[in-house]
C-alpha positions in Angstrom: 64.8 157.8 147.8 65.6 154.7 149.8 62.9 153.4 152.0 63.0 151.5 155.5 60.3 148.8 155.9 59.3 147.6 159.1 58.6 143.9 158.4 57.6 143.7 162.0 54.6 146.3 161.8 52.4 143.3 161.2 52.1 141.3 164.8 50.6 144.7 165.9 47.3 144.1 165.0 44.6 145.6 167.6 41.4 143.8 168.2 38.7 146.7 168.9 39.5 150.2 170.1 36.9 152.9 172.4 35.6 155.4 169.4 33.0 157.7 170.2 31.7 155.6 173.3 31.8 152.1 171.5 34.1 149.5 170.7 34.4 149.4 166.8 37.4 147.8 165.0 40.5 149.2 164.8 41.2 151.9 162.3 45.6 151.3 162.4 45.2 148.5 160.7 48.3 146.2 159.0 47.1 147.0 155.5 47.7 150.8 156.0 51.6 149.9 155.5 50.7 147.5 153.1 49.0 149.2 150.8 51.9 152.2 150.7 54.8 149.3 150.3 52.9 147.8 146.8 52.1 150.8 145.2 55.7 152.4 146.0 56.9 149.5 144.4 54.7 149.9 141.2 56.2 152.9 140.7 59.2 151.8 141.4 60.0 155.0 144.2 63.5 154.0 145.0 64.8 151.5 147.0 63.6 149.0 149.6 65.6 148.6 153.2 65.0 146.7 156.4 66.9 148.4 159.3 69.1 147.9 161.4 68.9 146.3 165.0 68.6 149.0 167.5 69.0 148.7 171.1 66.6 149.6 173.8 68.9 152.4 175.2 68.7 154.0 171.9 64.7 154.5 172.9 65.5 156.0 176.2 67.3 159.2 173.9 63.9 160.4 173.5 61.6 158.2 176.4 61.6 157.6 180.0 63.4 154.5 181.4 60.3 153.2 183.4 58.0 153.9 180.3 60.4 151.8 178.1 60.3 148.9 180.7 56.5 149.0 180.8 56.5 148.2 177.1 58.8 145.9 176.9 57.2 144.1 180.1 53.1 145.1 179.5 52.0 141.8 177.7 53.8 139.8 180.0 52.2 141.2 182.6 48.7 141.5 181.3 48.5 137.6 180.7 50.1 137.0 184.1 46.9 138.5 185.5 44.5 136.1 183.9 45.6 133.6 181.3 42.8 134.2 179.4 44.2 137.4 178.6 46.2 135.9 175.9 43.9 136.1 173.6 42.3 139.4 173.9 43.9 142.9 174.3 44.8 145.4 176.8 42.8 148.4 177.0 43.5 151.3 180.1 40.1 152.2 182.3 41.1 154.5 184.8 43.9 157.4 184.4 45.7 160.0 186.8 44.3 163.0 186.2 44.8 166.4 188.3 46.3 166.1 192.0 47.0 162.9 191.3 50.6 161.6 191.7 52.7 159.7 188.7 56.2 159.5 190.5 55.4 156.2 192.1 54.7 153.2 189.2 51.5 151.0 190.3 52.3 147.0 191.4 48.8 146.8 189.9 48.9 146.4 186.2 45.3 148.9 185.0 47.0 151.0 187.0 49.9 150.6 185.3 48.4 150.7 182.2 46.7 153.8 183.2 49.7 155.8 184.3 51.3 155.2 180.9 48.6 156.3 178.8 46.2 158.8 177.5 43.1 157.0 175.7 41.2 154.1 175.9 41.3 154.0 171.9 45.0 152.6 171.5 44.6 148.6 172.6 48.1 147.5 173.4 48.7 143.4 171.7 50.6 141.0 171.9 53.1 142.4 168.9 53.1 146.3 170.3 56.2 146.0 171.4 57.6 143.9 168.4 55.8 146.2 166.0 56.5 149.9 167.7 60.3 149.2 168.0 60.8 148.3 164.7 59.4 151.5 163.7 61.7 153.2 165.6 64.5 151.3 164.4 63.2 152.5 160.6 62.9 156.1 161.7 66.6 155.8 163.5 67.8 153.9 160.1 66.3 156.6 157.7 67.5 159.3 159.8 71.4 157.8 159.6 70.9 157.3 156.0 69.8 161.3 155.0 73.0 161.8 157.0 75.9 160.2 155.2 74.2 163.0 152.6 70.9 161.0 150.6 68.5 163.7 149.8 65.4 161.9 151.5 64.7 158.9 153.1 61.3 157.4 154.2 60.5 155.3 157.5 57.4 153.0 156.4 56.0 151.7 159.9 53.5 151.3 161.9 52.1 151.7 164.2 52.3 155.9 164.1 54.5 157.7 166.8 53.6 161.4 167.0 51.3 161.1 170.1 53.3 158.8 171.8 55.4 161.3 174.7 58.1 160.6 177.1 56.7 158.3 179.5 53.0 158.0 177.7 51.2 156.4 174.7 48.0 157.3 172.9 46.3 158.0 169.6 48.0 154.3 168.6 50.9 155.6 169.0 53.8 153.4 171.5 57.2 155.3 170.2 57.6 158.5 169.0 59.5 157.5 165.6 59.8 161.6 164.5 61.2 162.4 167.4 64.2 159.6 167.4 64.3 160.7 163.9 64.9 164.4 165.0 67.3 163.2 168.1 69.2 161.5 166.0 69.9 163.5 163.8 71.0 166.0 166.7 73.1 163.4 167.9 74.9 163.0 164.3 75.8 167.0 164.4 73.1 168.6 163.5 72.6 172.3 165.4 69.4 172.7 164.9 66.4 170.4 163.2 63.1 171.1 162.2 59.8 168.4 162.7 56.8 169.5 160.3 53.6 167.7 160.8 51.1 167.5 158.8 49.1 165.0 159.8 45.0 165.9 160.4 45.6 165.1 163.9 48.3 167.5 166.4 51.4 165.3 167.2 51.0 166.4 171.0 53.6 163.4 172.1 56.1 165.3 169.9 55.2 168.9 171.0 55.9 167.9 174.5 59.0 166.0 174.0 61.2 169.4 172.5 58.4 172.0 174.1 61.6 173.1 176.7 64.3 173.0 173.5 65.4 175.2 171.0 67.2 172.7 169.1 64.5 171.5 167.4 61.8 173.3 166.3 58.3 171.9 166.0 56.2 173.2 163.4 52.1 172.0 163.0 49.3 171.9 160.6 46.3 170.2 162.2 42.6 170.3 163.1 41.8 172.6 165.3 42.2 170.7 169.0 38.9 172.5 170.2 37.4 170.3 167.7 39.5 167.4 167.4 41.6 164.8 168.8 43.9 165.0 171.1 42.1 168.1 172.1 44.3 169.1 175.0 47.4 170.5 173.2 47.5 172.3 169.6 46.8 175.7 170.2 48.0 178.7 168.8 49.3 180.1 171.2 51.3 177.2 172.7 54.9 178.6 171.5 57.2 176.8 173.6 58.9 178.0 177.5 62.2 178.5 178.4 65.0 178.0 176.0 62.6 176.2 173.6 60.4 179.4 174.0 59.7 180.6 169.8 60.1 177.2 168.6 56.9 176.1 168.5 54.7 177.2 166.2 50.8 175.3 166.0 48.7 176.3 163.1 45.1 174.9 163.9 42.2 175.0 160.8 38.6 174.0 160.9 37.2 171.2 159.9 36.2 171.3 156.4 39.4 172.9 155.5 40.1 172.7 151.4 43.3 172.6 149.8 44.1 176.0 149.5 43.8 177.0 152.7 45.7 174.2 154.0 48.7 175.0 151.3 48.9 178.6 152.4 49.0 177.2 155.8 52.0 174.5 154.3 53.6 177.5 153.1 53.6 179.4 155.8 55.1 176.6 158.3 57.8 176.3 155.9 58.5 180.1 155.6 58.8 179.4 159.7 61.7 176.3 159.0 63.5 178.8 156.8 63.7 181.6 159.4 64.8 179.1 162.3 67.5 178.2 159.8 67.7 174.2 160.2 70.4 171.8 159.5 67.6 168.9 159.2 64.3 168.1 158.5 62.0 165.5 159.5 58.2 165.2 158.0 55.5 163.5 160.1 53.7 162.4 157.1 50.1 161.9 157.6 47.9 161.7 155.3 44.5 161.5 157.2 44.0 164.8 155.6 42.1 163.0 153.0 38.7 164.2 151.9 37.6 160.4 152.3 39.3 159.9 155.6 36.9 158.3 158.2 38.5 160.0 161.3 39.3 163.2 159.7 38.0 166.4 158.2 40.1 168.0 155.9 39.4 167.8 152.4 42.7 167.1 150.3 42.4 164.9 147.6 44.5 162.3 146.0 46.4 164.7 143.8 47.1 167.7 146.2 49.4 165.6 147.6 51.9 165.7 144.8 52.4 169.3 145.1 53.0 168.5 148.5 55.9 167.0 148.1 56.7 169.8 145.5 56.2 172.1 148.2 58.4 170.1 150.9 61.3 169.9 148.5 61.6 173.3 148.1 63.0 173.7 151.9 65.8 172.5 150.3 66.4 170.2 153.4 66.6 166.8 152.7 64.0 165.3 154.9 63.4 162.1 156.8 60.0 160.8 155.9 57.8 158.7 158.9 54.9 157.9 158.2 51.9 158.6 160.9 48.2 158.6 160.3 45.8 157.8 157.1 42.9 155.8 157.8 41.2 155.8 154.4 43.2 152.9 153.5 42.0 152.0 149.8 43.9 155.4 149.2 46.7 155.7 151.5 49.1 154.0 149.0 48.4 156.8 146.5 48.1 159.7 148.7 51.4 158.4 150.2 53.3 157.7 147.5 52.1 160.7 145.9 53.8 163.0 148.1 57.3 161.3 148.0 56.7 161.2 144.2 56.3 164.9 144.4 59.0 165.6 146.3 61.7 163.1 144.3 60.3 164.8 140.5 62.3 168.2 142.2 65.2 166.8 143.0 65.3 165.3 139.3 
């Protein structure tokens, strides 16, 4: 399986982020990537890429024009407002909420700031920018790749994309790397792909990005959003509306959730891919499912996620890998490369 790095993940590093009404440090750290890149390369798990330039336009497939020029311009602007602001990072404090109108874009940068995001947890740095478009341009890469007919390819980046929406960014997400995976693999000729998640946490950026679409069909296993972050989307009975009406399927557990359960939950969001009959496959891969995850509550251990990978392989659909969440980060490199293990022993 080939792998695309994002050398670039690194000048995003966040200072402190708002958890639980404090400012702790940051749990999307650089060593989260790290630690998957040297063990996949103990075990020698296929072969190491850096990708290809992208363009911005190639962004604006999935997100809004004005949201991609606030990225590309937010650090600029944040030290134009004090130049002290150089040296610490942005954070939003105030938000539009209901009545409240988002057509018109703020002159006022918090308000800016505000308009484009969802939580005061994801701190936006000096290397956001640097750091979130090389991801996508990993996710893009990999995508490409499974499509000249590889049977798996893995976008290593961070920072995570799966909360990041159209014209919004949250849950330390800035680009939505699944879904550029998933557009671009519409855009090669693909009729119809599929986007599992499996990371502890609902991907509510990617939900809302194909909620209106039938062409790809968003399929979840996640803590149960009454419990857990992001809270305001993952529920059962969100299904999709208009043409994408069916192809959203949410399967929320408790916290506290042991393997099996979660694997008859796996198998049953595959069983969902097979009926929807796919051309493609992408994998959110998170694997804050951990039992010693510090954000999280499921209880998978290290080995369990081998016979994930089993389990994914037996779609039969070669997937594009991205990586998203995994906070535990003394294990991520196993738990990681543990699942792309599993899935490459059955295609041997």
């Amino acid at each position: 399986m080939k792998t695309f790095f994002n050398a670039e993940h690194a000048h995003h590093e966040g200072m402190v982020e708002m958890f639980r009404g404090e400012f702790v440090p940051c749990f999307d750290v650089p060593a989260r990537a790290e630690r998957v890149l040297v063990e996949m390369r103990r075990r020698g798990l296929g072969t190491m890429a850096n990708p290809a330039p992208i363009k911005d336009e190639a962004l604006l497939r999935v997100h809004a024009p004005r949201y991609v020029d606030f990225l590309r311009d937010a650090w600029s602007s944040w030290v134009a407002l004090d130049p002290a602001n150089a040296y610490r990072d942005a954070l939003p404090s105030v938000w539009p909420v209901r009545q409240h109108r988002t057509d018109v874009v703020p002159d006022n940068f918090a308000a800016r700031l505000g308009l484009f995001s969802f939580d005061a947890g994801t701190p936006l740095t000096q290397g956001a920018w640097r750091a979130a478009r090389g991801g996508a341009a990993c996710a893009i890469a990999a995508a490409r790749h499974v499509q000249t007919g590889a049977k798996g390819a893995f976008a290593l980046t961070r920072p995570p994309g799966h909360h990041a929406g159209y014209d919004f960014f949250g849950g330390y997400c800035f680009l939505n790397n699944a879904a550029l995976a998933a557009q671009t693999l519409r855009d090669g000729g693909a009729e119809r792909v599929a986007v599992l998640d499996i990371d502890y946490h609902h991907g509510n950026g990617t939900q809302s990005l194909f909620y209106e679409r039938a062409d790809v069909v968003y399929v979840s296993i996640h803590a149960d959003p009454r419990t857990d972050y992001p809270f305001y989307l993952g529920h059962a009975d969100e299904r999709g509306c208009g043409p994408g009406e069916g192809s959203n399927v949410n399967l929320p557990l408790p916290r506290g959730t042991p393997f099996g359960v979660w694997r008859a939950a796996l198998a049953q969001a595959l069983h969902v891919i097979a009926e929807a009959r796919v051309d493609a496959l992408v994998v959110s891969l998170g694997v804050d499912t951990f039992e010693g995850d510090p954000i999280s509550g499921f209880l998978l251990c290290s080995d369990d996620y081998l016979q994930v990978g089993e389990e994914i392989a037996y779609a039969h659909l070669p997937p594009v890998f991205v990586l998203e969440g995994g906070y535990a980060v003394d294990a991520i490199g196993v738990n990681v490369a543990n699942v792309l293990e599993g899935y490459v022993a059955c295609q041997s």
